[in-house]
PDB file of N, CA, C and O in Angstrom, chain B, residues numbered from 101:
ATOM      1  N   UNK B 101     138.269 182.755 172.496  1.00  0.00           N
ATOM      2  CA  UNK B 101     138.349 184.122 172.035  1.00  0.00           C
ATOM      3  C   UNK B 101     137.566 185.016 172.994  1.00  0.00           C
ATOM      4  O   UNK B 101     136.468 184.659 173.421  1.00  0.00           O
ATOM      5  N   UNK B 102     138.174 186.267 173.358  1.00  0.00           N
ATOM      6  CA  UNK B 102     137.265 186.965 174.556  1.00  0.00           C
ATOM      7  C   UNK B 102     136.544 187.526 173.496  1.00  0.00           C
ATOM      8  O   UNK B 102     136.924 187.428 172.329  1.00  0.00           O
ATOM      9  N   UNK B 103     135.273 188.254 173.922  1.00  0.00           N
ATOM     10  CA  UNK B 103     134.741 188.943 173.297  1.00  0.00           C
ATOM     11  C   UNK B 103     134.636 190.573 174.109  1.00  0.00           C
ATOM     12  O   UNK B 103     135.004 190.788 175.263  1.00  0.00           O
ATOM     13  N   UNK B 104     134.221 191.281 173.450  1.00  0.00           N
ATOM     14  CA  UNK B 104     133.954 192.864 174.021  1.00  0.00           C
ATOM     15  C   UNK B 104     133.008 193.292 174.599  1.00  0.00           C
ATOM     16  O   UNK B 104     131.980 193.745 174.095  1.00  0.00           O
ATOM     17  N   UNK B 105     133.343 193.155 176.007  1.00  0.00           N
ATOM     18  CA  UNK B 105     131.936 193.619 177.082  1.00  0.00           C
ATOM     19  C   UNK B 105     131.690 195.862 176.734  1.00  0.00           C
ATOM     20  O   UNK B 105     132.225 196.861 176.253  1.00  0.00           O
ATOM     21  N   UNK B 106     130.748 195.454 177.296  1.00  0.00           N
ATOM     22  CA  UNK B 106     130.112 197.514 177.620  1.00  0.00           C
ATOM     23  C   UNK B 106     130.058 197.030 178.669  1.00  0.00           C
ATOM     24  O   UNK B 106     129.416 196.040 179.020  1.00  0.00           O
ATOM     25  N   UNK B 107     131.128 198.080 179.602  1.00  0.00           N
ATOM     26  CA  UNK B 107     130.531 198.553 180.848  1.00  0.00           C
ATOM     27  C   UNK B 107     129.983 199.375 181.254  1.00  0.00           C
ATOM     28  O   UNK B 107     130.323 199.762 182.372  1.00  0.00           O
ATOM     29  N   UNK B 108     129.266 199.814 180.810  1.00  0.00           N
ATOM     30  CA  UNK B 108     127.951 200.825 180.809  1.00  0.00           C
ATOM     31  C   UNK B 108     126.983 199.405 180.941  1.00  0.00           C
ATOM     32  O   UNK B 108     126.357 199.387 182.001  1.00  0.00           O
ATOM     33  N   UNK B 109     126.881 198.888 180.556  1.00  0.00           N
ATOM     34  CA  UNK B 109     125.834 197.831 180.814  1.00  0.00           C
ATOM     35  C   UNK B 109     126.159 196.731 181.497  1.00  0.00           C
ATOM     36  O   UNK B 109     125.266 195.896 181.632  1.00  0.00           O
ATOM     37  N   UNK B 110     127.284 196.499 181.996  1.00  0.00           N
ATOM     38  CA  UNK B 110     127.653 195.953 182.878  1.00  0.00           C
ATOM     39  C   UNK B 110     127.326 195.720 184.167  1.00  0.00           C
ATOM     40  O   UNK B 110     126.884 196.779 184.612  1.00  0.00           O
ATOM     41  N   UNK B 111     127.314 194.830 185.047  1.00  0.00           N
ATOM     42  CA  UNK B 111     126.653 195.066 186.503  1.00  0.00           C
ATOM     43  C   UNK B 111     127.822 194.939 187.630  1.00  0.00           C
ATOM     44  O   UNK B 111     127.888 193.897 188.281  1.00  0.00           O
ATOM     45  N   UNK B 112     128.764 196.020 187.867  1.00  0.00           N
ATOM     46  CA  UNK B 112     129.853 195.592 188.530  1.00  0.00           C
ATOM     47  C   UNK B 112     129.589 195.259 190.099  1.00  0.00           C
ATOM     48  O   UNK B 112     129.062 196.148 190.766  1.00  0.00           O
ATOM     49  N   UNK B 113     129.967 193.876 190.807  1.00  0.00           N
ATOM     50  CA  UNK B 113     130.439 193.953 192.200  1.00  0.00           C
ATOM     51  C   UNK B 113     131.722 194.555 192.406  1.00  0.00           C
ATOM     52  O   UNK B 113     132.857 194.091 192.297  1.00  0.00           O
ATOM     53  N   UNK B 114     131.044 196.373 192.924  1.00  0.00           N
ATOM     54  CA  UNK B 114     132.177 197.072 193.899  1.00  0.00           C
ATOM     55  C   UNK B 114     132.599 196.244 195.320  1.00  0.00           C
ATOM     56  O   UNK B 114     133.672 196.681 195.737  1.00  0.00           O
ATOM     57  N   UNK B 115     132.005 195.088 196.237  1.00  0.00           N
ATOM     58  CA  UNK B 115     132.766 194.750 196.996  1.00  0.00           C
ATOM     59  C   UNK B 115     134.431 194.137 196.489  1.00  0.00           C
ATOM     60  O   UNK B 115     135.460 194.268 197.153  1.00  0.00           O
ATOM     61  N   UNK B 116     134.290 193.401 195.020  1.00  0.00           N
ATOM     62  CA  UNK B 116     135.650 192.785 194.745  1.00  0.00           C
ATOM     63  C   UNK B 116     136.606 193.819 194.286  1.00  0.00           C
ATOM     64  O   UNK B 116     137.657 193.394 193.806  1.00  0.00           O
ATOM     65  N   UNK B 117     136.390 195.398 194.363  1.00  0.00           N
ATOM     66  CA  UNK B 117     137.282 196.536 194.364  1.00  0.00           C
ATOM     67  C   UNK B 117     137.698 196.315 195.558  1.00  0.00           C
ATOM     68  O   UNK B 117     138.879 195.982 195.659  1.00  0.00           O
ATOM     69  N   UNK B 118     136.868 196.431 196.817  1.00  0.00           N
ATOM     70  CA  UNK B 118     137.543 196.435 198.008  1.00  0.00           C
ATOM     71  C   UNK B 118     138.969 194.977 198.382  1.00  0.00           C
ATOM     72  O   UNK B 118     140.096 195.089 198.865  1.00  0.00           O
ATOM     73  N   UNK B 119     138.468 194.172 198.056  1.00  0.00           N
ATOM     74  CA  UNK B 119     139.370 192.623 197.977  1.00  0.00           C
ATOM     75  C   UNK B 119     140.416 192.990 197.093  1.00  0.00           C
ATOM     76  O   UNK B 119     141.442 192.366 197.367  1.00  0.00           O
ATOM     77  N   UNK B 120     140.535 193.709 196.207  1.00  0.00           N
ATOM     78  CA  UNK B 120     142.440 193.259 195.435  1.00  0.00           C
ATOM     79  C   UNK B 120     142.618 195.027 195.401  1.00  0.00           C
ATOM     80  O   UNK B 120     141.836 195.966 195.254  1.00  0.00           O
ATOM     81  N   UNK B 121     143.948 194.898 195.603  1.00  0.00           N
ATOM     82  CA  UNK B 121     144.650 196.154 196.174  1.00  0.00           C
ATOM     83  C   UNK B 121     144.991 197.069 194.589  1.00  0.00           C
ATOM     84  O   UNK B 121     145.624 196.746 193.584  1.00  0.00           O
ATOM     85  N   UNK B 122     144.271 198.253 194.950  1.00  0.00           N
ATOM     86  CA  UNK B 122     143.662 199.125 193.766  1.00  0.00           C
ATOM     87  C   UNK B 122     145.025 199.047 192.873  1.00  0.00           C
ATOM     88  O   UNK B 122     144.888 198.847 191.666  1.00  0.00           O
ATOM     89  N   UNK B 123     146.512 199.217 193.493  1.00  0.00           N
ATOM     90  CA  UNK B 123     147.715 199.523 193.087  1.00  0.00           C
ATOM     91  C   UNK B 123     147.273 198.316 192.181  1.00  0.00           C
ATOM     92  O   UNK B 123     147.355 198.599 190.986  1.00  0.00           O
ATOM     93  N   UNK B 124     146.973 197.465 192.354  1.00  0.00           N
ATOM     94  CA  UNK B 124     147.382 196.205 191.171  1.00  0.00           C
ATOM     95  C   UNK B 124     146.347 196.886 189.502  1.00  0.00           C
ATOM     96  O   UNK B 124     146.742 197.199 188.379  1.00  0.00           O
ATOM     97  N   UNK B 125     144.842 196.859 190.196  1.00  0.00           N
ATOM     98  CA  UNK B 125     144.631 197.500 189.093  1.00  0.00           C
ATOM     99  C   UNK B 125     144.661 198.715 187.983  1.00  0.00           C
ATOM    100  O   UNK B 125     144.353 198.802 186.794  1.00  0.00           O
ATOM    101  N   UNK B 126     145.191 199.609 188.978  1.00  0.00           N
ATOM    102  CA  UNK B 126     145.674 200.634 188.424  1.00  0.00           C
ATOM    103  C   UNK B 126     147.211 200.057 186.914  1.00  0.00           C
ATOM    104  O   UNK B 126     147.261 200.395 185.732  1.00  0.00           O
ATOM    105  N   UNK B 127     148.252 199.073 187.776  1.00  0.00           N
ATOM    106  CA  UNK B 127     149.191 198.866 187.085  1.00  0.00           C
ATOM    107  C   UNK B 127     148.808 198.011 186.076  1.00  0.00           C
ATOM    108  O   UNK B 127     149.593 197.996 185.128  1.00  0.00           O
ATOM    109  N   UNK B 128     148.068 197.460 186.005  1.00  0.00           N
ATOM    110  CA  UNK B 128     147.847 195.865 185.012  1.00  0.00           C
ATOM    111  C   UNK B 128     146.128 196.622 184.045  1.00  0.00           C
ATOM    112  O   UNK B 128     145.679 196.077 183.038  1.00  0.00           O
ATOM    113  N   UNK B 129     145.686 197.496 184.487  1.00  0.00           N
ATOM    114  CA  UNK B 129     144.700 197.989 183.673  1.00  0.00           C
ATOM    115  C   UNK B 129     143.886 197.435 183.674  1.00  0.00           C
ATOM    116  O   UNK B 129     143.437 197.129 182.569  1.00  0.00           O
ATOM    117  N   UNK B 130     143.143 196.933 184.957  1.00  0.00           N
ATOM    118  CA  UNK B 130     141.585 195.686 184.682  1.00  0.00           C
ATOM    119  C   UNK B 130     140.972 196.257 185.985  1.00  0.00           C
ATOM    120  O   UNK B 130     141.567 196.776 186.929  1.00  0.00           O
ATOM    121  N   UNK B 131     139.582 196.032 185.811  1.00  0.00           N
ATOM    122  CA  UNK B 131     138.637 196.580 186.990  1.00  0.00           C
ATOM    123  C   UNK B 131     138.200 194.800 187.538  1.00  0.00           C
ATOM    124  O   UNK B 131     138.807 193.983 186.845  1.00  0.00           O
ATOM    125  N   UNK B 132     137.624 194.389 188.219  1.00  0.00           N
ATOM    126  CA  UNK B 132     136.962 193.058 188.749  1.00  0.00           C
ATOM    127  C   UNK B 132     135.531 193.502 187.660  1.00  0.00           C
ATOM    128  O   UNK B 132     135.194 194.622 187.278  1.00  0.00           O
ATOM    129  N   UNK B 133     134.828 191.993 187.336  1.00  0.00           N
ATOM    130  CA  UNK B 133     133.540 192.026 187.319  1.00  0.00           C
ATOM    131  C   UNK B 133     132.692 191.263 188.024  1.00  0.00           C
ATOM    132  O   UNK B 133     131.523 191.531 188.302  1.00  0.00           O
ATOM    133  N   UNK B 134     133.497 190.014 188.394  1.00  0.00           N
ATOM    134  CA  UNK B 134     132.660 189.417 189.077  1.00  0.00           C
ATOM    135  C   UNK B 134     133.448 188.058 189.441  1.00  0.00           C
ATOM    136  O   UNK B 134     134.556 187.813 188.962  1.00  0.00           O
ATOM    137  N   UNK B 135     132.611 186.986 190.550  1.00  0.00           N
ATOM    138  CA  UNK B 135     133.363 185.974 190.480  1.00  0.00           C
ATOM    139  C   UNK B 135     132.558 184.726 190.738  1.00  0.00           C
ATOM    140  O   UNK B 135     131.643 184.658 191.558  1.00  0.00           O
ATOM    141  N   UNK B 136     132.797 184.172 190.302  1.00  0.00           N
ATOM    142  CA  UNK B 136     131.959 182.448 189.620  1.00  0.00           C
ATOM    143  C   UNK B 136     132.560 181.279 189.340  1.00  0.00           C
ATOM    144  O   UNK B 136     133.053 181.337 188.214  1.00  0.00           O
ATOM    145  N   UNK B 137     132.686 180.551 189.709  1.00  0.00           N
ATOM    146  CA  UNK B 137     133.282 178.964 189.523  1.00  0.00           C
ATOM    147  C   UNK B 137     134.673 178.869 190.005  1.00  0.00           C
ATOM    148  O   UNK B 137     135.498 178.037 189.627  1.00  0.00           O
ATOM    149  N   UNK B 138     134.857 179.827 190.903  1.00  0.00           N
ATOM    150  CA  UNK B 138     136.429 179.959 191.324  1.00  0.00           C
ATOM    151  C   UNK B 138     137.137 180.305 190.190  1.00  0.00           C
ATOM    152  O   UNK B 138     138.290 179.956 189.935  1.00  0.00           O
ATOM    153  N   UNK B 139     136.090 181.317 189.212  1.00  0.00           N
ATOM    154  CA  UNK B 139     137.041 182.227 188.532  1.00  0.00           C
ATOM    155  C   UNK B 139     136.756 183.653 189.007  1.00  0.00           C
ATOM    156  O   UNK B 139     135.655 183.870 189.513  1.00  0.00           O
ATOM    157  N   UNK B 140     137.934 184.968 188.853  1.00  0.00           N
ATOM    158  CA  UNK B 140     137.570 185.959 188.840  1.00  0.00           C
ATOM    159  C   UNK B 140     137.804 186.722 187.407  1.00  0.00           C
ATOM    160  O   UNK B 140     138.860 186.997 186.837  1.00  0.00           O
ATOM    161  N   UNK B 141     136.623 186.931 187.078  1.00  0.00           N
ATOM    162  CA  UNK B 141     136.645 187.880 185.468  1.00  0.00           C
ATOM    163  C   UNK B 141     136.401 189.011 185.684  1.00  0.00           C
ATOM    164  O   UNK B 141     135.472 189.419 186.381  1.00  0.00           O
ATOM    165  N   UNK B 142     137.255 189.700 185.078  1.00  0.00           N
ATOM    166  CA  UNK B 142     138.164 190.765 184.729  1.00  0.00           C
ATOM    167  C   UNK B 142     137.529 191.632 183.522  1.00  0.00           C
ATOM    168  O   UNK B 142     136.998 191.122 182.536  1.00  0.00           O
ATOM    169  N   UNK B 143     137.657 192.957 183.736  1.00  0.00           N
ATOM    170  CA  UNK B 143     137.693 193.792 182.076  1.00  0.00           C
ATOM    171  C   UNK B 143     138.977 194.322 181.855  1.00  0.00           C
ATOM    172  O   UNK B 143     139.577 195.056 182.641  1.00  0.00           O
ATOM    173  N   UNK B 144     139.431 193.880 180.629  1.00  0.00           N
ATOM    174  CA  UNK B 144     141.311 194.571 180.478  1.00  0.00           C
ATOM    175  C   UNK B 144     140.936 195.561 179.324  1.00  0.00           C
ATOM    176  O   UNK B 144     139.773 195.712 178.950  1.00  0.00           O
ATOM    177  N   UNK B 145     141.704 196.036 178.940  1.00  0.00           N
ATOM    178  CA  UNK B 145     142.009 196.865 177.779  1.00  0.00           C
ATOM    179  C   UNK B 145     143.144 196.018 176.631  1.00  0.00           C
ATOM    180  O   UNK B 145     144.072 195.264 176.924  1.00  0.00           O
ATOM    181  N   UNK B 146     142.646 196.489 175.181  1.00  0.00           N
ATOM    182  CA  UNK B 146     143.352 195.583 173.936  1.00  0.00           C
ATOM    183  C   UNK B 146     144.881 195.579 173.915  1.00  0.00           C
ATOM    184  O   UNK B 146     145.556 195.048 173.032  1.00  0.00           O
ATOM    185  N   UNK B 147     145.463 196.377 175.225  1.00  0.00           N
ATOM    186  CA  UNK B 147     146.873 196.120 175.201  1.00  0.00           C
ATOM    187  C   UNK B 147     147.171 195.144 176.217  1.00  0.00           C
ATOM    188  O   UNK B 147     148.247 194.590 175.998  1.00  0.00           O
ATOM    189  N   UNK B 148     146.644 194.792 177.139  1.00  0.00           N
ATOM    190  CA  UNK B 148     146.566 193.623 177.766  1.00  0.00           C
ATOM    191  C   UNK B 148     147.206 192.412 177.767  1.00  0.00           C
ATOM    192  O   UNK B 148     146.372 191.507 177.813  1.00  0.00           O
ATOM    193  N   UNK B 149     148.498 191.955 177.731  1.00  0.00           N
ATOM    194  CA  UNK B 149     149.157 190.658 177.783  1.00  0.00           C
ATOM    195  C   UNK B 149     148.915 189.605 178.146  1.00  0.00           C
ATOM    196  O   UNK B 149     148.577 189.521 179.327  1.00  0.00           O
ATOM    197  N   UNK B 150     148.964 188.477 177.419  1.00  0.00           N
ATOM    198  CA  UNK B 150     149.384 187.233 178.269  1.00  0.00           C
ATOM    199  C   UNK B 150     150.103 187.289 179.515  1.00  0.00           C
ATOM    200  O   UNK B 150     149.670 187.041 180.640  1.00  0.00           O
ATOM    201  N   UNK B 151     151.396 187.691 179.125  1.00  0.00           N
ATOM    202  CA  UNK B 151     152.303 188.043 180.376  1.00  0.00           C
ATOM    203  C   UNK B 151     151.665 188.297 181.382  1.00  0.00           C
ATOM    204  O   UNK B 151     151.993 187.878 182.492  1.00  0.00           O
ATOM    205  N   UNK B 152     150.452 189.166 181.118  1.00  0.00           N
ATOM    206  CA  UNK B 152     150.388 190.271 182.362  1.00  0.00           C
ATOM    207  C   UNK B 152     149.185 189.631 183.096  1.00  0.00           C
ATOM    208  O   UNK B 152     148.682 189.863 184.196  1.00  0.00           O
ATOM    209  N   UNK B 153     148.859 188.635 181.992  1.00  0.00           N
ATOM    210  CA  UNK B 153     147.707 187.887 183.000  1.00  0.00           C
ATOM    211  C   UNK B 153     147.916 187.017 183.415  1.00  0.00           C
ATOM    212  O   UNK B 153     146.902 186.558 183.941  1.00  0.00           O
ATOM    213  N   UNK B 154     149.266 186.019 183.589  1.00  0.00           N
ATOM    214  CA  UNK B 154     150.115 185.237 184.141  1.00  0.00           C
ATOM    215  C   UNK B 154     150.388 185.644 185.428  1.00  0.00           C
ATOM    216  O   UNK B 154     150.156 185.035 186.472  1.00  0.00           O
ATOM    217  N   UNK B 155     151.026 186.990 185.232  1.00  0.00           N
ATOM    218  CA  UNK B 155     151.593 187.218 186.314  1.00  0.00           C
ATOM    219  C   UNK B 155     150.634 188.055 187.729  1.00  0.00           C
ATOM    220  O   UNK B 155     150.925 188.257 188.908  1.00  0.00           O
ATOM    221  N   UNK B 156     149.338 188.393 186.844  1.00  0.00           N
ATOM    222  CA  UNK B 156     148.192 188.784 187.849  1.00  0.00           C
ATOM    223  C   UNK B 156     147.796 187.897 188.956  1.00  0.00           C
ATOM    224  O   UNK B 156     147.640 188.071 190.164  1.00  0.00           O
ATOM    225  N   UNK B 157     147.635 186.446 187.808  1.00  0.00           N
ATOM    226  CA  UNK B 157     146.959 184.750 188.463  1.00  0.00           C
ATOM    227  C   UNK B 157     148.240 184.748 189.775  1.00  0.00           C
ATOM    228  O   UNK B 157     147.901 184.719 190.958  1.00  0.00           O
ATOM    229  N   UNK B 158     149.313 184.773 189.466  1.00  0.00           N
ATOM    230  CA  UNK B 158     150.102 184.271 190.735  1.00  0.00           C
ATOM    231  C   UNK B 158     149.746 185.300 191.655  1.00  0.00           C
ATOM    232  O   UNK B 158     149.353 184.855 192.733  1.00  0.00           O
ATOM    233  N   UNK B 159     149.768 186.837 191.533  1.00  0.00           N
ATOM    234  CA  UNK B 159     150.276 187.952 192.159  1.00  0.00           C
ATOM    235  C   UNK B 159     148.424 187.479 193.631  1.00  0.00           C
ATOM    236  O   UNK B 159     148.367 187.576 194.857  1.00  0.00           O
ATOM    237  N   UNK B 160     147.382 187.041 192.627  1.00  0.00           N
ATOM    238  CA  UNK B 160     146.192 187.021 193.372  1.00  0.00           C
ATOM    239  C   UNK B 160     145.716 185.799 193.246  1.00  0.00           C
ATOM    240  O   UNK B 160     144.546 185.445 193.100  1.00  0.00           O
ATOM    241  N   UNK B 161     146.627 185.207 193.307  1.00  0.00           N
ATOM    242  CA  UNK B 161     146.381 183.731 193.754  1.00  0.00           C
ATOM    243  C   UNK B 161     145.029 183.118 193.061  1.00  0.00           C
ATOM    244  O   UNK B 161     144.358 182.327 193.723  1.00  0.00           O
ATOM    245  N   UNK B 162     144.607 183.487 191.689  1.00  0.00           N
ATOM    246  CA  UNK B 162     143.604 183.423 191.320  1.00  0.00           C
ATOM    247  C   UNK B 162     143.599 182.928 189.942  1.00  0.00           C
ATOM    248  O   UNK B 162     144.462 183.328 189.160  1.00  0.00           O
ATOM    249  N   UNK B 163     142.560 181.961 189.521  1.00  0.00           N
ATOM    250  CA  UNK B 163     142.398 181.588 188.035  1.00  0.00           C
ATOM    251  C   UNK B 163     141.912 182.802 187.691  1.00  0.00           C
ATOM    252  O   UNK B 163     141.119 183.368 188.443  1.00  0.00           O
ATOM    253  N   UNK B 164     142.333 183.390 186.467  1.00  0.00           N
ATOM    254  CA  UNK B 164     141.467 184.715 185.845  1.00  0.00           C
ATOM    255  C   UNK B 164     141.123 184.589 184.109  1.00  0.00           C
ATOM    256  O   UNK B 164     141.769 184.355 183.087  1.00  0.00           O
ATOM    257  N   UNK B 165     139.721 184.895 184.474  1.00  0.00           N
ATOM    258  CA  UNK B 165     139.284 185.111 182.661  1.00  0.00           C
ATOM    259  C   UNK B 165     138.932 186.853 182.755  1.00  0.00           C
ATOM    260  O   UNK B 165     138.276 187.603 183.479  1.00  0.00           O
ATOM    261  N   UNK B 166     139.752 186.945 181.624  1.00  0.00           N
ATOM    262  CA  UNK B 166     139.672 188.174 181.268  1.00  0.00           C
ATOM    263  C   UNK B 166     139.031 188.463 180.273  1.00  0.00           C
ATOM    264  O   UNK B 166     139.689 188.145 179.282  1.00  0.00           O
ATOM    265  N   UNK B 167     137.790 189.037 179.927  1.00  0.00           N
ATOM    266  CA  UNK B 167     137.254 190.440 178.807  1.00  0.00           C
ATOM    267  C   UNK B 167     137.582 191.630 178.574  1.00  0.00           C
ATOM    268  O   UNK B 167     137.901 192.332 179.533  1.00  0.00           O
ATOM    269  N   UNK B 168     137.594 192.246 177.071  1.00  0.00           N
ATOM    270  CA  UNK B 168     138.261 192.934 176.636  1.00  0.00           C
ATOM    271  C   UNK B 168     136.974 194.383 176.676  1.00  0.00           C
ATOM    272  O   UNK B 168     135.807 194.190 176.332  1.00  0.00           O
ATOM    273  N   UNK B 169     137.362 195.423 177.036  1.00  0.00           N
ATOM    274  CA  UNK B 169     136.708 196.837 177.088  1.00  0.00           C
ATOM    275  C   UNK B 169     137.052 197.635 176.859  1.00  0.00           C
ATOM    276  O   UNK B 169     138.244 197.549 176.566  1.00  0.00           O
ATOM    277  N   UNK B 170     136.509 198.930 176.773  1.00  0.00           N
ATOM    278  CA  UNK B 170     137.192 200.337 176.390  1.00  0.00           C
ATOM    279  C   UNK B 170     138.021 200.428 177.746  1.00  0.00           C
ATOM    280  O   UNK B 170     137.645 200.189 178.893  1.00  0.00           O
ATOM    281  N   UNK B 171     139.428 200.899 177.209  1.00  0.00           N
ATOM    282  CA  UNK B 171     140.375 201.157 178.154  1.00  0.00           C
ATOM    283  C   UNK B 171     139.965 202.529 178.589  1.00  0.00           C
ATOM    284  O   UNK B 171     139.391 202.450 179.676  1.00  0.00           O
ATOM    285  N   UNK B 172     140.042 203.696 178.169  1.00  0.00           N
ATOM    286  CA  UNK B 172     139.388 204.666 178.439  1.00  0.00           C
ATOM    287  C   UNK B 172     138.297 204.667 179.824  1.00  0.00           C
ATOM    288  O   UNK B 172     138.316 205.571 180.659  1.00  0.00           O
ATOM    289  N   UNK B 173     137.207 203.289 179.896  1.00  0.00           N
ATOM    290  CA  UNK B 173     136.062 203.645 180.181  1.00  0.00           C
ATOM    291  C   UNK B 173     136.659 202.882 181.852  1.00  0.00           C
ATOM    292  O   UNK B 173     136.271 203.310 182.940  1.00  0.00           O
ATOM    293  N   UNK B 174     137.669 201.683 181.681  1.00  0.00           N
ATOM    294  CA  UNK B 174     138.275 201.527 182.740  1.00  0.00           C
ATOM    295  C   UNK B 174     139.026 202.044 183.423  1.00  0.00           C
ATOM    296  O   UNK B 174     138.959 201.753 184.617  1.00  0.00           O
ATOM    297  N   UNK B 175     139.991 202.961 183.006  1.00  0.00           N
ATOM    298  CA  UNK B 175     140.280 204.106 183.679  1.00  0.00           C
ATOM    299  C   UNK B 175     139.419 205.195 184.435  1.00  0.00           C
ATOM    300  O   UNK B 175     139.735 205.791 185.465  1.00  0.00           O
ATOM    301  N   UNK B 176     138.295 205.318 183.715  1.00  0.00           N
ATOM    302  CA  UNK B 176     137.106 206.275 184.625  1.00  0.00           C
ATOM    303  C   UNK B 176     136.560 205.805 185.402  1.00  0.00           C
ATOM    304  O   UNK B 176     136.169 206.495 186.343  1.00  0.00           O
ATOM    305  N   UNK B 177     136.223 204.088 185.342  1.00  0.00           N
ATOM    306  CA  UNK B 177     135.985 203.868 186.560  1.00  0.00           C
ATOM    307  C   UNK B 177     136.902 203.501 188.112  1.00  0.00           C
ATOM    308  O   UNK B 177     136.716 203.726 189.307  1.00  0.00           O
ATOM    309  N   UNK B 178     138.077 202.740 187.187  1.00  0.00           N
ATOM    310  CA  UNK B 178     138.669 202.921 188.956  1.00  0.00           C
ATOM    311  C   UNK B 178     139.367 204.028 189.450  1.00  0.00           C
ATOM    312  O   UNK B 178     139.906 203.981 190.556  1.00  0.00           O
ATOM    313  N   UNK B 179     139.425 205.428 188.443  1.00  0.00           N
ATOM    314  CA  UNK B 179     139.187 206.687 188.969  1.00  0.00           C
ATOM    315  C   UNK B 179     138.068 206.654 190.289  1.00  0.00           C
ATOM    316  O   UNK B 179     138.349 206.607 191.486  1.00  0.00           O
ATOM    317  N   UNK B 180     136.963 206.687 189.771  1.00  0.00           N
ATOM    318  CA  UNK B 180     136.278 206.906 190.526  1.00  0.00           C
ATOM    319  C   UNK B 180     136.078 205.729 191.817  1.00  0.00           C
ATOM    320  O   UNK B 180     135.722 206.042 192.953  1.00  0.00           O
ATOM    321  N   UNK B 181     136.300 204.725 191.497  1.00  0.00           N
ATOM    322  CA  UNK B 181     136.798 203.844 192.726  1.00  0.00           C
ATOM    323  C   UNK B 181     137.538 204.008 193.352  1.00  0.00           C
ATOM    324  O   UNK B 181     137.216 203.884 194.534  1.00  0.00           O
ATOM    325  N   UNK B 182     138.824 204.341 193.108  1.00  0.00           N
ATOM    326  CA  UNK B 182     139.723 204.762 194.276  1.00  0.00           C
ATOM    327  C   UNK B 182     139.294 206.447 194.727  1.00  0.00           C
ATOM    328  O   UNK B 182     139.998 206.919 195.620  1.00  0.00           O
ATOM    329  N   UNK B 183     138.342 207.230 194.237  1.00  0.00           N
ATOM    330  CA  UNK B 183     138.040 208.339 194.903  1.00  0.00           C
ATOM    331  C   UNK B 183     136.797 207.706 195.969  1.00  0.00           C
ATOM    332  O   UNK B 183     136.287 208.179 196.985  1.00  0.00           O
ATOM    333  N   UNK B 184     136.642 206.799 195.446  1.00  0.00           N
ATOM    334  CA  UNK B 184     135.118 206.670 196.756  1.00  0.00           C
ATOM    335  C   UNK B 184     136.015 205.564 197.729  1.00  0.00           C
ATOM    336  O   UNK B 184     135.293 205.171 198.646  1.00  0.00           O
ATOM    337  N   UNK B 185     136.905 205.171 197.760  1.00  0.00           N
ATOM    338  CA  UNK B 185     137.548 204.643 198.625  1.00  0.00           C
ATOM    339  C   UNK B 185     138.130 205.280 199.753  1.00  0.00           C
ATOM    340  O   UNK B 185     138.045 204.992 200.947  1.00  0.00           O
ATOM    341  N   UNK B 186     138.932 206.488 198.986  1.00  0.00           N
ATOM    342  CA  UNK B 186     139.787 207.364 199.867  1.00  0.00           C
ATOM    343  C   UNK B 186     138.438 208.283 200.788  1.00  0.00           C
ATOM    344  O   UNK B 186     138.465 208.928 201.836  1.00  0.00           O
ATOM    345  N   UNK B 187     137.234 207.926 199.723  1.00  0.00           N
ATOM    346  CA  UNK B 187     136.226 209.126 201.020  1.00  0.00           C
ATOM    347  C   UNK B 187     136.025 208.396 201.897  1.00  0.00           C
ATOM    348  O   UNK B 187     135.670 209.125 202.823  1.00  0.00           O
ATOM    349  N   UNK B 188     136.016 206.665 202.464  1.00  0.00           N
ATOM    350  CA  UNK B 188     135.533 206.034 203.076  1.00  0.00           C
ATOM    351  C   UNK B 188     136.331 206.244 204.345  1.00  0.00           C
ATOM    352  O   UNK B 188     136.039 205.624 205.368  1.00  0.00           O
TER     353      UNK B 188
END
């Protein structure tokens, strides 16, 4: 069962923004949080699919555990990730 992270209290690695191509997270609704045991975990939002996390694992060649967050609060941030990208 996932449980419900705060990302407000969260400690995100912005380098794994730079590693998967923003278009993906923008479409599939998950920011990176981090990565550990040759997993990469994820924050999604409660509409979030199976499907869609099937088809993430192939798209990034990656085992993924996903946690569940305010969708809202993930949208503001890779707002602001892809604005500090485009300033780079």
């Amino acid at each position: 069962m996932n449980t419900f992270i705060d990302l407000d209290r969260e400690s995100l690695d912005f380098e794994l923004f730079k590693a998967i191509p923003v278009d993906l997270m923008f479409r599939y609704g998950f920011i990176p949080l981090r990565e550990a045991d040759d997993l990469l975990h994820i924050a999604v939002g409660s509409s979030f699919t199976l499907k869609e996390l099937d088809e993430l694992e192939l798209r990034l060649n990656r085992r993924i555990l996903h946690q569940l967050a305010d969708e809202d609060k993930i949208r503001e941030i890779l707002k602001k990730s892809e604005s500090s990208q485009r300033a780079l």
